[in-house]
N, C-alpha and C positions, 0 to 999 in steps of 0.2 A: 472595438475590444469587448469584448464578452464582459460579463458582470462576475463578480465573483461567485454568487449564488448560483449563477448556469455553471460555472466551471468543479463548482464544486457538486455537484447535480449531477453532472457526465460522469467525475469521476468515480463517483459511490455507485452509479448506473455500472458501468464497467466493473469495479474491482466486484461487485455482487454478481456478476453476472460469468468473469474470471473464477469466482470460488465456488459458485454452484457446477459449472461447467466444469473443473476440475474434479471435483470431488464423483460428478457422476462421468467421470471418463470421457467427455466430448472436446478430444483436443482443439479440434476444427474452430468451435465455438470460445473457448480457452485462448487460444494463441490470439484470436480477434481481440477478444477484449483488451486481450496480454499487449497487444500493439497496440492499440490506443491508451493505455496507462503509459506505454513509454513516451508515446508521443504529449503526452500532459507533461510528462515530468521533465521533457523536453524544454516547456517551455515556460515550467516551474522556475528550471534552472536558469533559465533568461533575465527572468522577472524576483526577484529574491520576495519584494513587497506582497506579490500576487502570492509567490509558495509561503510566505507565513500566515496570509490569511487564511489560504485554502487548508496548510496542516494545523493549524490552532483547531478547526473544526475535526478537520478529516483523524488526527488522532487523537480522538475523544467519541471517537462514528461506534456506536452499535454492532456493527461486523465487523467479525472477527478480519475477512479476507482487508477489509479498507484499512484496520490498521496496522494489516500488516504491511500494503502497500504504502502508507502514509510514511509508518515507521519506517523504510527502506529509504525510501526518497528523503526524509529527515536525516537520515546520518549519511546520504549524499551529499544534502546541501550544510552539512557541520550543525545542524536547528532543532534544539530540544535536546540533543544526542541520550541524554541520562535517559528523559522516558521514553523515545522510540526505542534505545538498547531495554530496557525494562519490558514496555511494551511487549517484545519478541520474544523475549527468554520465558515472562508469562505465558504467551497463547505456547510456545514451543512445547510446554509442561500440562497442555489442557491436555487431559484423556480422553476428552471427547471432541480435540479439535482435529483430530485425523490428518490427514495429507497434510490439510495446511498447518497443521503443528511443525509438522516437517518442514512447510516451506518459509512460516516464521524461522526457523532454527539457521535454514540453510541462506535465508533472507541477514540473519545476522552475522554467518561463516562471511559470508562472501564481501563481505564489510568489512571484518575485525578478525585478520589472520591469527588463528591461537598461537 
């Protein structure tokens, strides 16, 4: 079993490398990363012990794109739900967070039917 530090490692490796690759157009590179964040949250959702260590970190991470994937997978797995919902609706409203404003937004549409 992986350490929590490796896991949490991969995943901030990926979701930065998902919002760089986004924002400059390289789906190819995007969807990669895109797949391997599902396959973590995958096995987030396994391990409930393992996804609150790794989102206690990961939605508190420096980039923007890690909380917003943190935040998604937190109101997956029902954990934190107020600040991952907070979390998104903030970056949603940055002027300068671009796409991923939008994909915060559409990150909490697809959660929380209005």
């Amino acid at each position: 079993m992986k350490n929590i530090k490796t896991l949490i490692d991969d995943f901030v490796i990926n979701a930065v490398i998902q919002g760089k690759a986004t924002c400059d157009g390289d789906y190819k590179k995007a969807n990669k990363a895109s797949k391997r964040l599902l396959q973590m949250s995958k096995v987030m959702e396994q391990d409930i012990q393992i996804a609150k260590q790794m989102l206690d970190v990961l939605l508190e991470h420096e980039n923007i794109n890690v909380r917003i994937w943190a935040s998604g997978i937190a109101l997956d797995l029902n954990y934190k739900t107020k600040l991952a919902k907070e979390t998104l609706i903030r970056i949603s409203q940055m002027p300068d967070a671009g796409i991923l404003g939008l994909n915060a937004e559409m990150s909490l549409k697809v959660r929380k039917p209005d």
